[in-house]
C-alpha positions in Angstrom: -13.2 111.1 93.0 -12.5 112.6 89.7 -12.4 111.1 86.0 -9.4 110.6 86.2 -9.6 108.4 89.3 -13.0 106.4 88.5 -13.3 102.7 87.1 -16.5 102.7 85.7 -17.7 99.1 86.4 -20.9 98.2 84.7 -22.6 95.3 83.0 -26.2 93.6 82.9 -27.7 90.7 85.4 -29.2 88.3 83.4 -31.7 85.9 85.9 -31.9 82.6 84.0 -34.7 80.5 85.4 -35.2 82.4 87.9 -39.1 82.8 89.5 -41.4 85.6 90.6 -40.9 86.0 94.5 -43.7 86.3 96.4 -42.4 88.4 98.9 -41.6 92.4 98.7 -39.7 93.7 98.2 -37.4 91.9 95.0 -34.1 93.8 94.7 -30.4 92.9 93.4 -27.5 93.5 95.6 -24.2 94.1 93.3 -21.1 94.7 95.8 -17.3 94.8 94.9 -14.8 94.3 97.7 -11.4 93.0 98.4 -11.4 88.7 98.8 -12.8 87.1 101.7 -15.1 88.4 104.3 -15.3 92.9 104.2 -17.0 94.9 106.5 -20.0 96.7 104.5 -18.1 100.2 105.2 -15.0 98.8 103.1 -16.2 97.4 99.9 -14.9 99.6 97.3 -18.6 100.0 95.5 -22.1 98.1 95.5 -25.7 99.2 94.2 -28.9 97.8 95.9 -32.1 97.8 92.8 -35.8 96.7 92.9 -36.4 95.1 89.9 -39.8 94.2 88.5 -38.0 91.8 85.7 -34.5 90.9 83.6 -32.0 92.1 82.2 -31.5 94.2 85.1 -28.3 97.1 84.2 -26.1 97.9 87.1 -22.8 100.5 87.0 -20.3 101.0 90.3 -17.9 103.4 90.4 -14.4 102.3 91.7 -12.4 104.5 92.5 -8.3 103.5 91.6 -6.9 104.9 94.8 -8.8 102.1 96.9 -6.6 98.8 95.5 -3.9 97.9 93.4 -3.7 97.2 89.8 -4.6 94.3 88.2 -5.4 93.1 92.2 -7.8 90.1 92.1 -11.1 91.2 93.6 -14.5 89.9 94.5 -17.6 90.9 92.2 -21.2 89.5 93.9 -24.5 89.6 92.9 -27.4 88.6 95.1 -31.1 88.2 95.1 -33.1 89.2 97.9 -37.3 89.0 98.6 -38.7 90.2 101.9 -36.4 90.9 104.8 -34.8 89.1 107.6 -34.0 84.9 107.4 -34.7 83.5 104.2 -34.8 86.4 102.1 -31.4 85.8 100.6 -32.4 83.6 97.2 -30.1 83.4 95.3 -25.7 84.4 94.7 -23.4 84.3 92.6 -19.5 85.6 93.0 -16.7 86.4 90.1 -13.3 86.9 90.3 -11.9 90.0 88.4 -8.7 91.9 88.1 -8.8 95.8 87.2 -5.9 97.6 85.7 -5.5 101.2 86.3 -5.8 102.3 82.8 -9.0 101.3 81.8 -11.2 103.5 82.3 -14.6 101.4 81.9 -14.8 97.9 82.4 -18.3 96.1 81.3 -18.4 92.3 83.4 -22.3 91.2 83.1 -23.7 88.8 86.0 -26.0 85.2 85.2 -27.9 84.6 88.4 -28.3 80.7 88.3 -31.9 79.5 89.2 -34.6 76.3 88.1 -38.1 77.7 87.4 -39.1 77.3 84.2 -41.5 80.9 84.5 -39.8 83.9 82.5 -39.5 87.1 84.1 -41.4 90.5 82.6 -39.2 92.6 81.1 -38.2 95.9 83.5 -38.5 99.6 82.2 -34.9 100.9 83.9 -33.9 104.5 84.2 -30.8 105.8 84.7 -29.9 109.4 86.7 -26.8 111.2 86.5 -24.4 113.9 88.1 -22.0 115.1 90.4 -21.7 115.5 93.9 -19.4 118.4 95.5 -18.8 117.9 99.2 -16.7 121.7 99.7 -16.7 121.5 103.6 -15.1 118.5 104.2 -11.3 118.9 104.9 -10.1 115.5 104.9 -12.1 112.3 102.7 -9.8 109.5 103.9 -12.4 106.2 104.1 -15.7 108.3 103.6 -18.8 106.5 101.6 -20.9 108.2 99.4 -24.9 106.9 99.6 -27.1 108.0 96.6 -30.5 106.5 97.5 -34.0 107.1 95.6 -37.2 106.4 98.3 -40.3 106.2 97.5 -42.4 108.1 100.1 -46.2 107.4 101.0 -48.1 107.7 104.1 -49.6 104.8 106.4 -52.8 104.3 107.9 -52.0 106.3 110.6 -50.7 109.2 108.6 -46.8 108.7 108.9 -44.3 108.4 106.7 -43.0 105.1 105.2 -39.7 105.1 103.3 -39.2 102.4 100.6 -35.7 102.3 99.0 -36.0 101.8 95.3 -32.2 102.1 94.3 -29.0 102.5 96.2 -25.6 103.1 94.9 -22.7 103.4 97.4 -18.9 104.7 96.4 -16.1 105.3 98.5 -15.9 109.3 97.5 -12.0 110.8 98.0 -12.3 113.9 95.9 -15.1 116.8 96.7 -16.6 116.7 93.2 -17.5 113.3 92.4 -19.7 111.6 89.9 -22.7 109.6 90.6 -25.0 107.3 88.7 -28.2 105.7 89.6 -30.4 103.1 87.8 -34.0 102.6 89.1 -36.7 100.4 87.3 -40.0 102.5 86.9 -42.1 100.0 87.4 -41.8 99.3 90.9 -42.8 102.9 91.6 -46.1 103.9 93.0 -47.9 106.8 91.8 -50.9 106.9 94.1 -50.0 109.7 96.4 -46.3 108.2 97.0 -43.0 111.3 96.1 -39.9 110.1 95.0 -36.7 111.7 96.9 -33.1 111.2 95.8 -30.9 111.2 99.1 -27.3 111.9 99.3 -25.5 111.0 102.3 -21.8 111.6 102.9 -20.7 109.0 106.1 -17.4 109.2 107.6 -15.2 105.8 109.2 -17.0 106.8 112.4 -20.2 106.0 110.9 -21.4 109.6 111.7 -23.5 111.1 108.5 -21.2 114.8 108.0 -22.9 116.1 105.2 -26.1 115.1 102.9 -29.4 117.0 100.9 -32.5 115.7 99.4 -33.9 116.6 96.5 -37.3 115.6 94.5 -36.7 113.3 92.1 -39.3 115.7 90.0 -36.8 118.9 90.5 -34.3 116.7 88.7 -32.1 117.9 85.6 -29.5 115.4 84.1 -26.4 116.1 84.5 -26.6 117.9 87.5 -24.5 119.5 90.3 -25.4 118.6 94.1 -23.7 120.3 97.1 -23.9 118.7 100.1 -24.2 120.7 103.1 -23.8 119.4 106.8 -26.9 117.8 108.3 -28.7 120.3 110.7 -27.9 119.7 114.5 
C-alpha cells in the first residue's frame, strides 16, 4: 500500500447529546465497507478508539485497488459501552463515493443522541509510520491490525490486555503506511505498559507475520518490520 495507492479518509465524530456510559469500556467503531452486509475480514478499513469525550478524530486508510471509482460505499460509526448484548448505543451510516484521484478525503460523523449532559473534552494523540512486511510473497486479501494495549496485572498476577485504539487496513504493498489516534486520558499509569501491536492476517485467518513494540521506544515517523510469529 503505497502513496500512491492510499485514500486517506479522515474526519471528526461529533456526539451531540450524547451521555456518559456507565459501562467500560466507551469506544467508537468507524468501519468502511462495500453496501449491505460484509464479513469483518472484507471491509476495506475501520478503527476501534476509547474515548474519554468529543470531538473524537478518526483517519482510515483505503487503499484504491480494493473498489471502483466513484463506487458508492458504506461509512458507519458506532458507539459501544461494555461488551456483549446491549453494549451497541448508538449508529449512524453515510453513503459516500471516492474517486481515484483524491488523495485525502475529510467526511466528519454526528452521532445522534438525547441527553442533555455534555461530554469532557478528550486529549487525542496521533502515531505515525510505516510498516514493511519483506517476507511475504503474495498480499492478495491480507489485513493489517495496528493495535495499542494497555497492559496491567490482575489480582492473581496475570496479564490483562485492554485495547485502547485499533486501526485495520487491507495492506497490498510490503511498505505501507499506518496511522493511529489514541485519547490519553483513558490510559492508566499505575503500573499498566503501553504496547503497539502489529499483526499481518492472511484470508485464512492465520496471523503470518507481526512485532510489538513499547509504545515508550516509539519515534514518529518510524519504520516497522514485521517478522513471522515464532512457532
Amino acid at each position: 500500500m503505497t502513496a500512491d495507492n492510499i485514500i486517506e479518509l479522515r474526519g471528526s465524530i461529533k456526539l451531540d447529546n450524547i451521555p456518559q456510559f456507565e459501562a467500560t469500556p466507551v469506544r467508537v467503531l468507524v468501519a468502511l465497507t462495500h453496501p449491505g452486509i460484509v464479513p469483518r475480514a472484507e471491509w476495506l478499513a475501520s478503527c476501534t478508539q476509547q474515548y474519554s469525550g468529543a470531538p473524537i478524530p478518526y483517519q482510515l486508510h483505503v487503499d484504491k485497488r480494493t473498489f471502483q471509482a466513484n463506487e458508492t460505499l458504506e461509512l458507519e460509526a458506532i458507539l459501544l459501552a461494555g461488551w456483549g448484548e446491549g453494549s451497541e448505543k448508538a449508529r449512524v451510516k453515510l453513503e459516500l463515493s471516492l474517486g481515484h484521484d483524491t488523495p485525502r478525503v475529510e467526511q466528519d460523523i454526528t452521532v445522534q443522541g438525547q441527553d442533555q449532559a455534555p461530554l469532557t473534552a478528550p486529549d487525542f494523540k496521533q502515531i505515525t509510520g510505516t510498516v514493511l512486511a519483506s517476507d511475504i510473497e503474495d498480499l492478495s486479501a491480507h489485513q493489517l491490525f495496528v493495535n495499542l494495549y494497555e497492559v496491567s496485572l490482575n489480582d492473581e498476577g496475570q496479564k490483562v490486555f485492554n485495547s485502547i485504539s485499533e486501526n485495520v487496513y487491507q495492506m497490498r504493498d510490503l511498505n505501507a503506511p499506518f496511522s493511529l489516534h489514541y485519547d490519553k486520558q483513558v490510559l492508566v499509569n499505575d503500573g499498566a505498559s503501553h504496547d503497539l501491536s502489529f499483526m499481518l492476517r492472511a484470508p485464512s485467518g492465520s496471523i503470518v507475520a507481526g512485532r510489538d513494540i513499547d509504545l515508550n521506544t516509539w519515534e514518529s515517523g518510524q519504520q516497522i518490520e514485521l517478522g513471522k510469529p515464532k512457532a
